[in-house]
C-alpha positions in Angstrom: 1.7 -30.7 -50.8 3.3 -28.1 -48.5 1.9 -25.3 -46.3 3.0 -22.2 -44.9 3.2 -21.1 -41.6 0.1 -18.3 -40.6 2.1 -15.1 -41.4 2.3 -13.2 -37.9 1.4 -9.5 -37.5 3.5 -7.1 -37.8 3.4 -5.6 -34.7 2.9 -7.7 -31.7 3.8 -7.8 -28.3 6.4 -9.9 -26.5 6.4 -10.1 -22.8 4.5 -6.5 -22.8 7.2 -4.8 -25.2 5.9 -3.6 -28.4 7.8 -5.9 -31.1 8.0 -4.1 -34.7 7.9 -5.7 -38.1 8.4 -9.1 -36.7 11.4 -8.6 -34.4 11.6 -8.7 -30.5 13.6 -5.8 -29.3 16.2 -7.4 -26.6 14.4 -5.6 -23.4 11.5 -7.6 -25.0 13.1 -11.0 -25.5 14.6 -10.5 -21.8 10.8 -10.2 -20.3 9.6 -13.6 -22.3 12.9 -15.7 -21.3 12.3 -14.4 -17.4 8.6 -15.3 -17.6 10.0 -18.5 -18.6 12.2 -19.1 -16.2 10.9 -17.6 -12.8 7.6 -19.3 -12.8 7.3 -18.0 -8.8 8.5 -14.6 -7.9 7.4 -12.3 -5.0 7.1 -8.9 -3.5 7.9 -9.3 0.3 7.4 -6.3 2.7 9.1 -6.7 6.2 8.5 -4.0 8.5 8.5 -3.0 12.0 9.2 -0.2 14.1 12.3 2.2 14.0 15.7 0.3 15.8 14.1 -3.7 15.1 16.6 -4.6 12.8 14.8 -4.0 9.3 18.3 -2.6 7.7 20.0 -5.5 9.4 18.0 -8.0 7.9 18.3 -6.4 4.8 21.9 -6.5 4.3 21.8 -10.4 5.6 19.3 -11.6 2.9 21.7 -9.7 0.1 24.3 -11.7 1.5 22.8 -15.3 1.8 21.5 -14.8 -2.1 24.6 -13.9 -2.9 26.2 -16.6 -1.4 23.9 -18.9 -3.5 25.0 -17.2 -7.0 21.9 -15.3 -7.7 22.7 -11.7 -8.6 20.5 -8.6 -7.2 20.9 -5.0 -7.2 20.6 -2.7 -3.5 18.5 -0.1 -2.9 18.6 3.1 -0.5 16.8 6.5 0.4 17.2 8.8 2.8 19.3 6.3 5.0 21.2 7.1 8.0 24.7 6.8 6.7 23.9 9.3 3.7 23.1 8.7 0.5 23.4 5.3 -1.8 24.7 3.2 1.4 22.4 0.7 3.1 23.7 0.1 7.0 22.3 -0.9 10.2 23.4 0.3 13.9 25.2 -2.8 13.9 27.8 -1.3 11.7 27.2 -3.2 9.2 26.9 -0.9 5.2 27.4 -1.3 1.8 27.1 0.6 -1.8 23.4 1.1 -2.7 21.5 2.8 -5.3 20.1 6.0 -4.2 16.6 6.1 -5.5 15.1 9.3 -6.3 11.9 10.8 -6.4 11.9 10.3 -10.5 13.7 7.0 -10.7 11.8 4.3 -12.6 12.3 0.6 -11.7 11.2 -0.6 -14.4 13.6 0.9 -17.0 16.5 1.2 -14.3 16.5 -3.0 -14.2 15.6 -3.7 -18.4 18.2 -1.2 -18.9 20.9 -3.1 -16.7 19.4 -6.6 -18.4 20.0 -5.8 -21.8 23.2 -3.9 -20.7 24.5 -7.8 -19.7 23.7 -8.1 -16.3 22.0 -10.0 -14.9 19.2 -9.5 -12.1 17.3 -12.2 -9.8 16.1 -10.1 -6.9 16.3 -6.6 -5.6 16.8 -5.1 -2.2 14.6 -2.3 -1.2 15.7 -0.3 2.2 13.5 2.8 3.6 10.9 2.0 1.1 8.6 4.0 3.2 9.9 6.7 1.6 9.1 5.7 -2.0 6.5 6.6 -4.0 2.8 5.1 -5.0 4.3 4.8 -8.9 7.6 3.2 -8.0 6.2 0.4 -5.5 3.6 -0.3 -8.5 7.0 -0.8 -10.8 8.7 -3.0 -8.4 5.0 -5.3 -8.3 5.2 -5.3 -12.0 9.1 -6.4 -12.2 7.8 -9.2 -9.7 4.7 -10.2 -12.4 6.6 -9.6 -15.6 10.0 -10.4 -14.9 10.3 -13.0 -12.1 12.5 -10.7 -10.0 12.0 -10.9 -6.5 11.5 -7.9 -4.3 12.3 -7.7 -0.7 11.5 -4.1 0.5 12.1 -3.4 3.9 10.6 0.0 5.7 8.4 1.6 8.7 4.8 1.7 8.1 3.5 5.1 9.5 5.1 8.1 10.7 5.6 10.3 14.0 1.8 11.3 13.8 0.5 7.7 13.6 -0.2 8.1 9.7 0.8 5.6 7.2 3.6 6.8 4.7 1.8 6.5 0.8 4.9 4.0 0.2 4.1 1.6 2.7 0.8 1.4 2.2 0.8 0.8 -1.4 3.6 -1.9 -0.2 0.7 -3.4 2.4 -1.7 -3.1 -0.6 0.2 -5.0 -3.5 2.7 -7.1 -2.0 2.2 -10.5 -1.7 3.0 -10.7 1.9 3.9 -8.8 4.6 6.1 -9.7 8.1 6.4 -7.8 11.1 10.3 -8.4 12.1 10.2 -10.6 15.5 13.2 -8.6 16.8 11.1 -5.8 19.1 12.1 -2.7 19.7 11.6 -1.6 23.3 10.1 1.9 24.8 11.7 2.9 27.7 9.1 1.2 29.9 10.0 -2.5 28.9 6.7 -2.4 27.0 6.8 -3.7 23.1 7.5 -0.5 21.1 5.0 0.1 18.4 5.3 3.8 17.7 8.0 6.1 16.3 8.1 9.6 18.4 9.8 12.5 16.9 11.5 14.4 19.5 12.9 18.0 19.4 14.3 19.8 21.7 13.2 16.9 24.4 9.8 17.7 23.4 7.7 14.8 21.6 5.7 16.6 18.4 2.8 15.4 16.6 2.8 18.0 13.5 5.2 19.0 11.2 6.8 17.4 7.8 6.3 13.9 7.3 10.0 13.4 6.2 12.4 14.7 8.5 15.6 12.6 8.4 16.9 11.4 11.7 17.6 8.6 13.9 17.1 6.8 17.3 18.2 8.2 20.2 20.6 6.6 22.5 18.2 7.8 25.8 20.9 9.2 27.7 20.1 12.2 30.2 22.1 14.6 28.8 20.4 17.3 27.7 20.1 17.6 23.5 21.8 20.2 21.8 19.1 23.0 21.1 17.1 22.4 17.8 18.1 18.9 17.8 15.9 16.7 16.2 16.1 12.5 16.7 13.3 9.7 16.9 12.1 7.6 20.0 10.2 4.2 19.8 7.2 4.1 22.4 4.7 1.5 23.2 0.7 3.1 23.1 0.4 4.1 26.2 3.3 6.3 26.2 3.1 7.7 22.8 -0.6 8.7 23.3 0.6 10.6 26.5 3.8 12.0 25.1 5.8 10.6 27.7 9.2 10.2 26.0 12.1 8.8 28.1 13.5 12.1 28.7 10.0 13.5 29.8 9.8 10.7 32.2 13.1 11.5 34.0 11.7 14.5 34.9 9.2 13.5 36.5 10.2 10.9 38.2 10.4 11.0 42.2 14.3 10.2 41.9 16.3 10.2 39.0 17.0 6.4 39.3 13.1 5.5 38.8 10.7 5.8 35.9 7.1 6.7 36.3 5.4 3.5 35.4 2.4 4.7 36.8 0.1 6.3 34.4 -1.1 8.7 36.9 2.4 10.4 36.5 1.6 10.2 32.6 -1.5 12.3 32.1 -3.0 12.1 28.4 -2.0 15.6 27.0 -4.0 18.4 26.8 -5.2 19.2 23.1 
């Protein structure tokens, strides 16, 4: 007596790719043989202020997977060095993938798969600056594909708001650090605010993306229109005292106003 084997539909899906007439398409085959494979994957968001190190980091976990074999792909947007370059004030850079405001994760890393290469993690820099959609891809590369994601980015802005990347990050991903290296404002205090500064003047409205960096705190004067970032503690963000703001009015030019009577909250 012999049987058959149940005769299988002809359209079914594989690893959540459509199969048609009985075949797996490779992207599809890739996704099953990953689910496989990578039985424990994550989305890890590390964060902290401006100047903690977040870029720094990044490029140091690249290389210690590296170093192990495991093959990942680098991404970048709006950094400080310019586009599709991740680098930290250390001097430290390399090539990264810009991503844009239409890029796709999701097709960008099946397309390299079934191109031949292959993927085990990625590396996210300024993900703050990503959209809802795309941090929703990278959670469903994590899920479907056993890639690991390690995205690295502020969490709110110069106004105190939270950037719609970063918190979709704090909402999906399956943990989230603050960096232990702390930033400083100019009062010894932890730093736990990023000030935008123009013209020597700390702002509270304007575009949420402005692209700029820390400033090195020096007392000479900024070149008009400039624009740069500050890191404050609280107390000093909430009364707009800024490093530069606090020279002037100090008593002597050697001596910062610690007192917060010299810092009055401002007037609205």
């Amino acid at each position: 007596m012999t049987t058959t084997a149940p005769a299988r539909p002809d359209d079914a899906e594989v690893g959540g790719v459509r199969r048609a007439h009985g075949t797996a398409t490779r992207a599809g085959r890739w996704v099953a043989a990953l689910r496989r494979l990578h039985a424990v994957a994550e989305l890890a968001f590390f964060t902290g202020t401006m100047d903690c190190g977040k870029s720094t980091l990044a490029l140091q976990m690249d290389h210690n997977h590296a170093a192990r074999g495991r093959a990942g792909l680098i991404f970048s947007k709006h950094g400080r060095a310019g586009q599709s370059v991740l680098s930290s004030r250390l001097g430290l850079s390399r090539q990264a993938l810009e991503v844009l405001d239409d890029t796709d994760f999701w097709d960008l890393v099946v397309e390299q798969v079934t191109n031949g290469r292959r993927v085990d993690y990625l590396i996210c820099d300024e993900a703050q600056f990503y959209t809802p959609v795309q941090i929703e891809q990278l959670a469903r590369l994590v899920d479907e594909t056993g890639t690991d994601v390690y995205a690295f980015g502020i969490t709110a802005d110069f106004r105190t708001q939270l950037f719609p990347g970063s918190q979709r990050l704090i909402e999906l991903a399956d943990r989230t650090e603050v960096l232990q290296v702390e930033a400083l404002c100019w009062c010894g205090r932890t730093a736990t605010h990023n000030a935008r500064v123009v013209d020597g003047t700390m702002v509270v409205e304007g575009e949420q993306i402005v692209v700029g960096d820390v400033g090195d705190g020096e007392d000479d004067p900024a070149p008009p229109g400039r624009m740069e970032y500050e890191v404050l503690c609280r107390r000093h963000y909430m009364r707009r005292m800024t490093s530069q703001a606090a020279r002037a009015q100090a008593l002597s030019p050697e001596v910062l106003p610690f007192d917060l009577d010299l810092c009055p909250l401002p007037t609205r």
